[in-house]
C-alpha positions as CSV (number, residue, x, y, z in Angstrom):
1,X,34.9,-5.6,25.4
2,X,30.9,-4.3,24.6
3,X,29.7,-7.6,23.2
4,X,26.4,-7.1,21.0
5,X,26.7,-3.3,21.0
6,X,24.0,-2.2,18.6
7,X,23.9,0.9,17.1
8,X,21.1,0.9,15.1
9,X,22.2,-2.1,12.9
10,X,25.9,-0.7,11.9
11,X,29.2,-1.9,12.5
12,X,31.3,0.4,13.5
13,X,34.6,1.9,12.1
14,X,36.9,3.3,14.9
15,X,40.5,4.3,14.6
16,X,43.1,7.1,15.5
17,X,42.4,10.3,14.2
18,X,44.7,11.9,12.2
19,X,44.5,15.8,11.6
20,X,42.7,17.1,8.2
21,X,45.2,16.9,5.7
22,X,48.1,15.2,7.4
23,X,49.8,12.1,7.7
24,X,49.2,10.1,10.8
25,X,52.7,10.2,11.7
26,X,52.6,13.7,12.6
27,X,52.5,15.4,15.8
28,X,49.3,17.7,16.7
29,X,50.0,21.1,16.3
30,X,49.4,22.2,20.4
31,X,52.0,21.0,22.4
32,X,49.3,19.2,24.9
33,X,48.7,15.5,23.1
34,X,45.4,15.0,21.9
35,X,43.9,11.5,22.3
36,X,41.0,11.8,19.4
37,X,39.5,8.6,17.9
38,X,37.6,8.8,14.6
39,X,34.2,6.7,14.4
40,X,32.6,6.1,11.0
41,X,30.1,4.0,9.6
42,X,27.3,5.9,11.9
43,X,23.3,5.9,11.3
44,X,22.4,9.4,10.6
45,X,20.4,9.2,14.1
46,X,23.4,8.8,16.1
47,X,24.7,12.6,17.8
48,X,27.3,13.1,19.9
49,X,25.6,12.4,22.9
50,X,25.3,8.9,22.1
51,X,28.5,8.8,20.9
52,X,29.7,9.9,24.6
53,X,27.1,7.0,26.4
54,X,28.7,4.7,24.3
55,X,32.6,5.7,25.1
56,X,32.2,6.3,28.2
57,X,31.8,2.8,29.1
58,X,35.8,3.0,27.9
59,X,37.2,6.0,29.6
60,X,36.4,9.4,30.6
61,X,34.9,11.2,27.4
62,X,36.2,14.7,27.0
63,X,34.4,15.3,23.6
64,X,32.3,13.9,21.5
65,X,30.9,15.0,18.1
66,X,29.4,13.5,14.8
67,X,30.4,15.9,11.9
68,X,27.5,17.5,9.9
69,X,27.3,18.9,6.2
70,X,27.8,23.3,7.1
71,X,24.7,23.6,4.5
72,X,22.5,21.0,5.1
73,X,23.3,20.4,9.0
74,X,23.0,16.7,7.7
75,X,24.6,14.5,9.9
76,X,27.7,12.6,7.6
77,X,27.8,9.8,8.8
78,X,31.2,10.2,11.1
79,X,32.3,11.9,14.1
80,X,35.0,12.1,16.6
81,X,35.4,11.6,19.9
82,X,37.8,12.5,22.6
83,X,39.3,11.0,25.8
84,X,41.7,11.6,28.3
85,X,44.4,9.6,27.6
86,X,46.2,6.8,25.1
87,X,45.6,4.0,27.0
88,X,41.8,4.9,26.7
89,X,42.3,5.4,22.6
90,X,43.5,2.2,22.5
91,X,41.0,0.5,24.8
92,X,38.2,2.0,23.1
93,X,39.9,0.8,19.6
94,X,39.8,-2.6,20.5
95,X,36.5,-3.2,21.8
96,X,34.4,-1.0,19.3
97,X,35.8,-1.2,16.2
98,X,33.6,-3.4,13.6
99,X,31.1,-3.4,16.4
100,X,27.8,-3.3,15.8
């Protein structure tokens, strides 16, 4: 567990993703599973590269992206982040969310 993580002041929010417009219940549509972990609450300086330096002290990173506004390109203040397995989800979970 990251004790006194700081990302710029903000605890974090960091869950399971679910897919846009589903339930979390659901399978993902490919039949590979996809271990994606939503992060929200992030300063609008954070990108996905810091996103992946500060996962990757959980498990190996195989994406990692902080959506931004298609008009703007303002960064919203949430992204996603993928790793290679469950166990990793989970491990990441626990020791980041309500981080700051």
């Amino acid at each position: 567990m990251i004790v006194g993580l700081e990302l710029n002041g903000r605890a974090l929010t960091v869950n399971k993703a679910a897919p846009r417009g589903s339930h979390p219940e659901r399978l993902p549509r490919s039949s590979e599973p996809v271990f994606r972990i939503y992060v929200g609450n992030l300063p609008c300086q954070v990108d996905g590269s810091r996103l992946e330096q500060v996962f990757s002290e959980h498990g190996k990173v195989v994406d990692a992206r902080v959506v931004s506004d298609r008009e703007t390109g303002r960064l919203r203040g949430f992204g996603f982040v993928t790793v290679s397995s469950e166990i990793e989800v989970n491990d990441a979970i626990a020791a980041l969310d309500g981080q700051v």
